[in-house]
N, C-alpha and C positions, 0 to 999 in steps of 0.2 A: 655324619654327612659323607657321602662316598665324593673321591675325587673328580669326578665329571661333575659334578654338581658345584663343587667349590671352585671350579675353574670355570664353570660357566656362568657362575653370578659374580664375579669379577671383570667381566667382559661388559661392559660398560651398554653396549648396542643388543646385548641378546637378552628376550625379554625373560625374567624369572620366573620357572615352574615350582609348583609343588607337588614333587616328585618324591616317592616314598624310598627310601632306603634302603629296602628288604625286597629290591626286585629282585636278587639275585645274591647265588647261596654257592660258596666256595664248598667242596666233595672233601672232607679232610684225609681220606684218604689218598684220591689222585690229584685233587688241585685242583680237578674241572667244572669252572665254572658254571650252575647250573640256574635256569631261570625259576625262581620261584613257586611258582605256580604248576610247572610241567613237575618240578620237584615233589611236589605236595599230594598231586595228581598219579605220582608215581609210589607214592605210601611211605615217602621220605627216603627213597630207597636211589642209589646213584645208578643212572642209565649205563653209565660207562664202564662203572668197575662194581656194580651190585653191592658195594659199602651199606651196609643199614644205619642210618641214621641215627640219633637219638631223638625221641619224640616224648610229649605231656603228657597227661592222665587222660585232657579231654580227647586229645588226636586219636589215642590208642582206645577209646573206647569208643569212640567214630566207628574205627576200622573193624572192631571185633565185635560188637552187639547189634543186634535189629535197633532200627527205631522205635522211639519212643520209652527207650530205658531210664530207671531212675538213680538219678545221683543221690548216694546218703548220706545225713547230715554226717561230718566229723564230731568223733567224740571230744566231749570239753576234760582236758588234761592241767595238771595245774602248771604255766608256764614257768621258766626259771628257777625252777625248786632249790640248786644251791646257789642263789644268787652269783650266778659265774660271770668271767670279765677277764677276757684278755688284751689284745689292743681296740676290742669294742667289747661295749656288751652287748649277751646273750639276747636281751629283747631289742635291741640294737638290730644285730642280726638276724632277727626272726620278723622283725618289722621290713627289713630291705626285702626277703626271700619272698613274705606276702604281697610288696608292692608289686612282683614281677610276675606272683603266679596266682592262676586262677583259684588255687584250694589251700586254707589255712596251711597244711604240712604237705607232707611228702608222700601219703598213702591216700589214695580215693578208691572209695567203694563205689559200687554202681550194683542194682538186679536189674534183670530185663531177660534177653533171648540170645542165643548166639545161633545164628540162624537156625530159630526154629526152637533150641533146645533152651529151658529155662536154666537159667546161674546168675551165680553172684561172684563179681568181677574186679578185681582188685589194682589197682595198678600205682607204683611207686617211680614218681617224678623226680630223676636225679636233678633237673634245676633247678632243685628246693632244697639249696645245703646237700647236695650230691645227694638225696635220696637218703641222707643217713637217717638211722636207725634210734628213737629217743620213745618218749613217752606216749608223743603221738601217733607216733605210725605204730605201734603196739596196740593201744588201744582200739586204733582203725583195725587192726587185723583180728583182733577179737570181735569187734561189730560186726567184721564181714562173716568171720564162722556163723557167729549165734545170729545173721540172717538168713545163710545158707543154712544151717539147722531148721529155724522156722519155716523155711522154703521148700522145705527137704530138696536141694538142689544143691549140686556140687559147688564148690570154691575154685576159683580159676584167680591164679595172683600173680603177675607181672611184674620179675624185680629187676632195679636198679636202684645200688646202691654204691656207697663208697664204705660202707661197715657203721660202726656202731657210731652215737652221736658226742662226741668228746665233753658239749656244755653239760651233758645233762650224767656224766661219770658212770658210777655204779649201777643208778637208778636207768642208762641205757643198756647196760649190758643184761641187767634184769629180765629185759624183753624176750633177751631169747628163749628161755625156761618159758614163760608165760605164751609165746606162739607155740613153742609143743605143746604144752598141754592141751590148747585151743584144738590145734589138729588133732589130738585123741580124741579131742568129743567129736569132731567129725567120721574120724573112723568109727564110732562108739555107733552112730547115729548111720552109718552105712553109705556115707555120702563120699565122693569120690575127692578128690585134692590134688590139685594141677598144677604144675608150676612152670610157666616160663619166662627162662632165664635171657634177661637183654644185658646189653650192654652199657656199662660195667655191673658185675653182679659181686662184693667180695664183701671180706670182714666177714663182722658178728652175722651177717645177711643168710652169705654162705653157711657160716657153722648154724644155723637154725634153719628157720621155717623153707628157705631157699635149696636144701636137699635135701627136703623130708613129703617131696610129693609123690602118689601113686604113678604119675611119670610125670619123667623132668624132661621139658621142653627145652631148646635156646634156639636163639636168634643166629642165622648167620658169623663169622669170626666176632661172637659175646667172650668179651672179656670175663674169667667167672675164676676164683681162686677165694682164697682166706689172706695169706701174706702175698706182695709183691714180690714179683718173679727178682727179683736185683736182694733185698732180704732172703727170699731162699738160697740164691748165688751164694752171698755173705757168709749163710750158718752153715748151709751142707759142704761149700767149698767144690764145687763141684756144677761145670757148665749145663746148663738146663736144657732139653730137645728143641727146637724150630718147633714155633705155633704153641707149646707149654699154656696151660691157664684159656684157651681160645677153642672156641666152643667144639670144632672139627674133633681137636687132640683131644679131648674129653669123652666125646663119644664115639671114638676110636678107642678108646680104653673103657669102655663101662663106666665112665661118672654119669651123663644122663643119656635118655632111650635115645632122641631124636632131633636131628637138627633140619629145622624148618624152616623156608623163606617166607617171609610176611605178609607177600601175596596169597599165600598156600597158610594162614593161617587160622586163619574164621573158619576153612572150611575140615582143616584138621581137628582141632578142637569139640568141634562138631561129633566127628565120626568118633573122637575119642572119650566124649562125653556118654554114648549113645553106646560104646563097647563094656565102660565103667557102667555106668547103672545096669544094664540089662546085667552083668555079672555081681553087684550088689545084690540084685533083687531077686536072681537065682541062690544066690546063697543061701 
């Protein structure tokens, strides 16, 4: 309940609305309060200081596919495998992350059109246990190849993550291994493999399927590393450059091809789907 709201139902003479909470959306970068709806309107992106937002699996596949694309089931994973338990447990925690969010885990497939061009669309929901990396979103990103293979249509995967998923140990780290090999049957089968990087992109995320695209996309200042900049500080002993880990410094050094604003991204993706296959297909 926002404080206009609790001061005005205390007021004894002023009649009580019901007024929605989320009319308005703090910029966490500049602080500038912004109205909801012009926010949302704007692809979550801040008018003032062009901050890119973080956004869902559904918003983000709103913004980047034609209508009428399909969402694919999640694959069924076995939950809690070492029955883990810190000051909650693991199904604990996995029961709270579904009450909030529309898709069992943290990786959603979609096929459909990205204006015009057919793919298969991947995108990783860090409000789902930060997007970490466990049994499920492994599985989902193997579904999405072997639909992209059936499809013969490129793989386009949108990460956000915090790294690999702590409940689930070994058996998350595993996933990495298992996403390359995925992408080799994509290269195997001549299909192209896209990957852009949002904000935060790091961990196990990073050392796998997250740098191993035909081009690597980011978002506007996408936070994108393996270890946190303040741990790198720690071991090299040694102050780290302005912007380090953020998408600009990255491709300013050759980590990946291109940094893209949001608005400008449906129709990139496009032309860079439409450059990959006709060069698949010449091959």
């Amino acid at each position: 309940m926002s404080w206009l709201t609790r001061v005005r139902n205390r007021i004894p003479f002023v009649t009580k609305r019901d007024t929605p909470d989320n009319l308005w959306q703090k910029c966490k970068k500049c602080q500038e309060m912004l109205f909801t709806k012009d926010y949302e309107e704007n692809l979550w992106v801040c008018p003032r200081c062009d901050d890119h937002g973080r956004i869902g699996a559904d918003a983000r596949l709103g913004q980047i596919m034609d209508p009428g694309f399909e969402v694919l089931p999640a694959p069924t994973v076995k939950e809690d495998p070492l029955k883990f338990k810190d000051s909650k447990r693991y199904t604990d925690r996995l029961k709270a992350a579904r009450h909030n969010a529309p898709h069992p885990d943290a990786l959603t497939n979609a096929v459909g059109a990205i204006d015009g061009r057919k793919a298969v669309v991947g995108v990783q929901d860090f409000g789902f246990m930060g997007g970490s990396m466990g049994m499920a979103v492994g599985a989902a990103f193997l579904a999405g190849v072997s639909r992209a293979v059936a499809e013969k249509a490129p793989y386009v995967i949108f990460t956000a993550a915090g790294g690999a998923r702590m409940q689930e140990g070994i058996l998350s780290l595993m996933q990495m291994p298992r996403t390359t090999v995925a992408i080799q049957q994509l290269k195997a089968a001549g299909l192209p493999y896209i990957v852009v990087l949002t904000d935060p992109t790091t961990g196990g995320v990073t050392a796998s399927y997250a740098m191993l695209g035909d081009i690597q996309m980011a978002e506007p200042n996408a936070l994108i590393g393996f270890a946190g900049q303040r741990v790198i500080q720690d071991t090299i002993r040694e102050k780290l450059p302005e912007g380090f880990q953020r998408a600009e410094y990255l491709h300013a050094h050759g980590m990946i091809d291109m940094v893209v604003h949001r608005k400008d991204l449906r129709g990139t993706l496009a032309e860079v789907i439409d450059y990959l296959m006709a060069a698949k297909q010449a091959a």
